[in-house]
N, C-alpha and C positions, 0 to 999 in steps of 0.2 A: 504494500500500500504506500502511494505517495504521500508524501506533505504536501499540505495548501496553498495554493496558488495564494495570489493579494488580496483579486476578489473576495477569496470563499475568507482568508482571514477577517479583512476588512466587515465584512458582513456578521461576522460571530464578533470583532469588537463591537458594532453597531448593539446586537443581541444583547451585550454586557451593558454596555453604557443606555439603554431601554430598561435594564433590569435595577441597574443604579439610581434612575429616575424616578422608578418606583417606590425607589426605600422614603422619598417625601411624605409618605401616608402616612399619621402614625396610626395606630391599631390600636385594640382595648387596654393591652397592657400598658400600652407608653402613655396612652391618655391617663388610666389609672396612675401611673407614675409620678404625675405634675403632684398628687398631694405632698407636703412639704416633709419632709425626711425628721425632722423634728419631732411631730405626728408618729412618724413610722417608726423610730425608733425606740419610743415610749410602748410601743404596743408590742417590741420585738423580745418576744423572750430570750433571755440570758443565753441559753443553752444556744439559741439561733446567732448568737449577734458573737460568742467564743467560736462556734463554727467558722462561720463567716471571717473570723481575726485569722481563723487559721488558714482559709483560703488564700487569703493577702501572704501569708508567710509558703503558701506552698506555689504560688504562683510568680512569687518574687525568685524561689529555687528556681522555678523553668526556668525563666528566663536569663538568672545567671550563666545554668550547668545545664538543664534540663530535668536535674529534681530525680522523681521516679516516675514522668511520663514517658522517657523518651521511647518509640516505638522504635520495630523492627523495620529497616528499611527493605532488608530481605524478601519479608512478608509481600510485601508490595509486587517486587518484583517476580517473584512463583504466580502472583497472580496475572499479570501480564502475559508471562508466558506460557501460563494453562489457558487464559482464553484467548490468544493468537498465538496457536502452535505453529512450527515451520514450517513453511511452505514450498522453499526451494533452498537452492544453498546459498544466498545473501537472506538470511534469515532476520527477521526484525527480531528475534530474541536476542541475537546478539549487543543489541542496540540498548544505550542508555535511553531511560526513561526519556529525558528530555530533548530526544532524535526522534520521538516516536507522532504518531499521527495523532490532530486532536482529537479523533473522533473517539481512537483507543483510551485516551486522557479522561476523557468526559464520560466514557461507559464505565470503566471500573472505579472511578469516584462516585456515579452516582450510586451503583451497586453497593460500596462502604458507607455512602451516606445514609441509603434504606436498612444497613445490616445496623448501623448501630444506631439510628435513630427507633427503630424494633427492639433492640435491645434496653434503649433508654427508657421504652414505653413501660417494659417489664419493670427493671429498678425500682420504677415511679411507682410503680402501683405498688409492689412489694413492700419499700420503705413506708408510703404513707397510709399503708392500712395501720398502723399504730399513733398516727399525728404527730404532736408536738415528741414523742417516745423514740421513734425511730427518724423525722427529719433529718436529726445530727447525721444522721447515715449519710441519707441521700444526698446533703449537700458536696461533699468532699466525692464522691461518687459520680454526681452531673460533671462534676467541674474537671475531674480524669477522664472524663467519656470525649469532654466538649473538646478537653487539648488534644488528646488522641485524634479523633477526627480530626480537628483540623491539621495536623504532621502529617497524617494518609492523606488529606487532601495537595498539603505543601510535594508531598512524595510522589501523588501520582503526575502533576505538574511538572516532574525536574525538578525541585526545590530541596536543597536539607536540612531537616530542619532541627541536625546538629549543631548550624551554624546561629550564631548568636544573634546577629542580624535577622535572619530567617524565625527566631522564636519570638524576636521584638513585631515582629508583621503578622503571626501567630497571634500574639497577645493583644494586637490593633483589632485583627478580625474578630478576637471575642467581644474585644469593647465595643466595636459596629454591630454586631448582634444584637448587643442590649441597649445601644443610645437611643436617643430623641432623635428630632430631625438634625436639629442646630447640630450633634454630636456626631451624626453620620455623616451630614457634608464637611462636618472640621476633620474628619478621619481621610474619608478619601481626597480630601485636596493635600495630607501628608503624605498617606501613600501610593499619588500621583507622581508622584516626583523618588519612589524610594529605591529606583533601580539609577537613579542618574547621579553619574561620578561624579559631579560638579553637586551634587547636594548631600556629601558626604558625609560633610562634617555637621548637615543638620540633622544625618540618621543618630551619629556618634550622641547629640545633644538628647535625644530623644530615648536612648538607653540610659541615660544617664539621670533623666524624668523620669524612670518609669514608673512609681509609686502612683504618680496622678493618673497613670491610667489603669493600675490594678484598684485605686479605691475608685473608681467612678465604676470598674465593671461589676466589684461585689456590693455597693451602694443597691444599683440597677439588678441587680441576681437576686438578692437578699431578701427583698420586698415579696418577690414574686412567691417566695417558698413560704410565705404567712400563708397562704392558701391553701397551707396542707396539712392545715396543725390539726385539723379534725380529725379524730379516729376514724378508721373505715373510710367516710365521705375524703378522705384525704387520696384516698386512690385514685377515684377519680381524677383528683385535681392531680397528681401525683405522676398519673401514666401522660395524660396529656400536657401538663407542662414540659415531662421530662423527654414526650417525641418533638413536642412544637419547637422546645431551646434546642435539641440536639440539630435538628430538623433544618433550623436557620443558620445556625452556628456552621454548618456541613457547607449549605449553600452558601453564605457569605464566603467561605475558604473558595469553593468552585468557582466563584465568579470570580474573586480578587484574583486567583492564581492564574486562573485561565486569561484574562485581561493583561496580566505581566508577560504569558508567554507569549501570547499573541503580539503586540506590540515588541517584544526582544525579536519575533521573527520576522515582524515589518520593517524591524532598523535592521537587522541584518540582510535582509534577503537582496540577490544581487538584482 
């Protein structure tokens, strides 16, 4: 299979930046969101709001070292070459990921995004048939699912997201999952600019920030999981929070990642 002419790239960036434009809606939770944090966190039981401290501290590890998220990049690629077996002897298994065709790129993420947005649904229900008892669980659970996914998303793109840089664009996609408007379009006009040498030194600045964007993302996370504090009635809330965040958090990674490659193969292509 070949690589993408201009056209067909130009056309799938178009797709991306249609999908971009969308994120201007906000939807029930971000509406719910505006009440004032103040509110929210008078109402936030103890047990939620140590959880939550300790998401800040486990997500401050990724993005040093990678903590204990960092996936198997291996994984990734058995998947590739189980579903495009050889075909002659210029074989695309031999091929790094990031040689490969989008169309390959774009089927086995979205394949990882239904397997563990399925799997988050499960979690969710599991954890909050107990409520406020077992949430502690699920919190540190959603939040390993969501980094996970997004590294398989960085991986099936070419990306890795061994590299530091690469986890600090990671931890941007999570914070766009959960912003407002204002917060989505301040996200992507950063990581417009995050592959270009000449804005190096404002990636470098932006690692060295990172705190304001792990409390703005568990601020926005935190809220959502009051929703589950019910016993039993928490499953509910429990399975579909936990397919809906994995769900977007997956796609946010797809579009960002697939937008950078696309664009690296418009500047490159002769």
């Amino acid at each position: 299979m070949e690589l993408e002419d201009r056209v067909t790239l130009t056309r799938k960036l178009d797709e991306v930046r249609k999908w971009e434009s969308d994120q201007n809606d906000l939807w029930f939770w971000e509406k719910l969101g505006r009440l004032p944090f103040v509110f929210l966190d008078r109402i936030t039981p103890n047990v939620v709001r140590d959880k939550l401290g300790t998401a800040v501290d486990e997500l401050v590890a990724f993005l040093e070292n990678g903590g204990k998220y960092l996936v198997r990049e291996q994984d990734i690629h058995t998947r590739f070459q189980e579903a495009f077996p050889r075909k002659d002897e210029q074989s695309l298994e031999t091929l790094p990921i990031n040689q490969r065709p989008l169309a390959q790129m774009d089927k086995i993420a979205a394949e990882l995004s239904e397997s563990r947005a399925t799997f988050a649904a499960v979690q969710g229900a599991t954890t909050g048939f107990g409520g406020i008892f077992t949430l502690a669980i699920d919190i540190p659970l959603l939040l390993g699912t969501s980094l996970k996914v997004l590294q398989e998303m960085a991986i099936c793109y070419g990306y890795d997201p061994q590299d530091k840089r690469e986890r600090l664009f990671i931890v941007k996609c999570l914070q766009f999952a959960s912003s407002d408007i204002v917060g989505k379009q301040a996200i992507l006009e950063e990581l417009s600019s995050f592959d270009n040498p000449s804005k190096e030194r404002d990636v470098l600045s932006q690692l060295q920030g990172w705190r304001e964007v792990v409390v703005t993302y568990t601020e926005n996370f935190g809220w959502k999981k009051l929703f589950q504090i019910v016993p039993v009635a928490g499953m509910l809330f429990g399975a579909y929070l936990n397919r809906s965040s994995v769900r977007d958090v997956a796609e946010t990674g797809m579009m960002l990642y697939r937008k950078r490659r696309i664009l690296e193969r418009l500047g490159t292509e002769a």
